[in-house]
Wavefront OBJ file of the C-alpha trace (Angstrom):
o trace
v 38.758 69.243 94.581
v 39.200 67.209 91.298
v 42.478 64.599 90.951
v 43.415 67.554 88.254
v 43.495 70.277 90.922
v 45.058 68.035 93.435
v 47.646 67.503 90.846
v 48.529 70.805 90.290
v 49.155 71.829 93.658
v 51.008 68.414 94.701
v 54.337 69.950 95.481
v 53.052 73.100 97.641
v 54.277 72.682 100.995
v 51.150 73.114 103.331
v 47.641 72.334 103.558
v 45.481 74.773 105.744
v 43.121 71.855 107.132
v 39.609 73.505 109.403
v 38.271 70.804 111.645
v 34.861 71.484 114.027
v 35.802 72.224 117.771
v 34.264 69.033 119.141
v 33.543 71.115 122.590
v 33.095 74.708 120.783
v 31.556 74.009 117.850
v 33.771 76.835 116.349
v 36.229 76.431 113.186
v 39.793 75.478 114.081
v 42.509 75.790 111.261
v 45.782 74.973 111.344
v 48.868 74.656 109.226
v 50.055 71.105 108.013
v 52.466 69.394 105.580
v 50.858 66.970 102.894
v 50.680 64.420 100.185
v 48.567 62.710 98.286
v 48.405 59.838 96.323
v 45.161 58.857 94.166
v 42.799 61.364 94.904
v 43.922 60.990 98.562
v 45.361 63.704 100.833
v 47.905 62.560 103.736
v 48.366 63.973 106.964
v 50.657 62.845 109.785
v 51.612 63.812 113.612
v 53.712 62.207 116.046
v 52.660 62.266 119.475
v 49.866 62.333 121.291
v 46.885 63.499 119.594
v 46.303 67.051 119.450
v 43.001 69.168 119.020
v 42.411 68.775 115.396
v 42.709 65.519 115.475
v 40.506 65.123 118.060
v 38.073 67.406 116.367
v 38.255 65.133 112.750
v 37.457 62.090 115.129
v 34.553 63.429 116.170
v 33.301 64.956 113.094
v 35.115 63.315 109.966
v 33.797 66.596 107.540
v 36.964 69.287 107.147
v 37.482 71.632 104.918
v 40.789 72.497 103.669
v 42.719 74.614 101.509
v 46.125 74.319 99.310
v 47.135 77.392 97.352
v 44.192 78.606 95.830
v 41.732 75.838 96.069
v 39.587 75.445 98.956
v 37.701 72.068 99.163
v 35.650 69.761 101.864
v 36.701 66.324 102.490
v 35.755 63.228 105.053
v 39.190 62.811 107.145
v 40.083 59.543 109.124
v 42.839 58.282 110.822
v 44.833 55.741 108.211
v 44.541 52.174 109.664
v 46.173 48.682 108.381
v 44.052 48.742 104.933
v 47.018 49.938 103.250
v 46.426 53.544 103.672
v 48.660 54.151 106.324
v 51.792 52.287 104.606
v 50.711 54.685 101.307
v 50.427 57.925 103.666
v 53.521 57.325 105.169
v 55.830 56.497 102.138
v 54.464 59.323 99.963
v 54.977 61.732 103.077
v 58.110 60.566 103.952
v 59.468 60.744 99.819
v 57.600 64.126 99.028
v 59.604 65.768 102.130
v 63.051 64.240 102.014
v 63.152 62.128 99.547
v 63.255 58.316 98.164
v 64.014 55.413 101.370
v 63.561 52.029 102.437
v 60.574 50.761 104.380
v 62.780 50.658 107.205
v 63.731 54.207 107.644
v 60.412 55.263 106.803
v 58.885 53.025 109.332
v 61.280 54.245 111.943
v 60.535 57.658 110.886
v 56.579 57.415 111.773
v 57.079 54.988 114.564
v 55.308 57.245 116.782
v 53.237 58.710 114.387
v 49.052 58.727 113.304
v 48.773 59.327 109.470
v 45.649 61.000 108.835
v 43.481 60.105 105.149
v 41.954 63.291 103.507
v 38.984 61.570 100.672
v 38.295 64.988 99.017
v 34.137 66.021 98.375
v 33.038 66.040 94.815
v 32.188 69.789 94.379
v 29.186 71.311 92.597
l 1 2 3 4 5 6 7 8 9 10 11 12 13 14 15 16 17 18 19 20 21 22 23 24 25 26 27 28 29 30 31 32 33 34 35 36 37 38 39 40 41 42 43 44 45 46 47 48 49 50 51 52 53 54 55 56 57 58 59 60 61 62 63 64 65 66 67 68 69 70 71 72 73 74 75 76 77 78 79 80 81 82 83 84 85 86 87 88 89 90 91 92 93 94 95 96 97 98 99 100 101 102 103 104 105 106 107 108 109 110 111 112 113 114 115 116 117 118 119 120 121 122
């Protein structure tokens, strides 16, 4: 997906994200808010992790799919380079709007952001 299709579909509400079952070995999609920021796709969940995290962990290569565009990526969990901080704020602001690093760091106290890096596509 190019930063001009990511732009276009920047205020649809879900991302259908397909990890690799890391004990099946078979396609597991699920349904997921999003944002993105410079070519970047955010995830988050709060909580322990759940299967398609796991999965990404173990094999960063997902495919995913926002309205009509269907695209790979490398996925990672967000970590203190900045990412996470970006994820989080552009997250937080897409689905309820403008706040204060406090509030939004309360709000994903408990949370793992997830970084989509979209695959240049043939």
């Amino acid at each position: 997906m190019d930063s001009k299709n990511l732009e276009s579909v920047k205020s649809e509400k879900f991302i259908y994200l397909t990890t690799v079952g890391r004990k099946t070995g078979k396609a597991h999609t699920v349904e997921l808010w999003f944002a993105s920021q410079n070519a970047r796709i955010f995830l988050s969940h709060e909580g322990e992790p759940t299967d398609w995290m796991k999965n990404l962990i173990s094999n960063k290569r997902v495919s995913a799919k926002i309205s009509v565009f269907k695209f790979n990526a490398d996925a990672r969990i967000a970590s203190d380079d900045g990412s996470r901080e970006v994820g989080k704020r552009v997250l937080y602001e897409k689905y309820y709007g403008p706040a204060n690093k406090k509030m939004i760091d309360d709000w994903f106290e408990l949370s793992t952001v997830v970084e989509l890096t979209p695959l240049n596509q043939a």
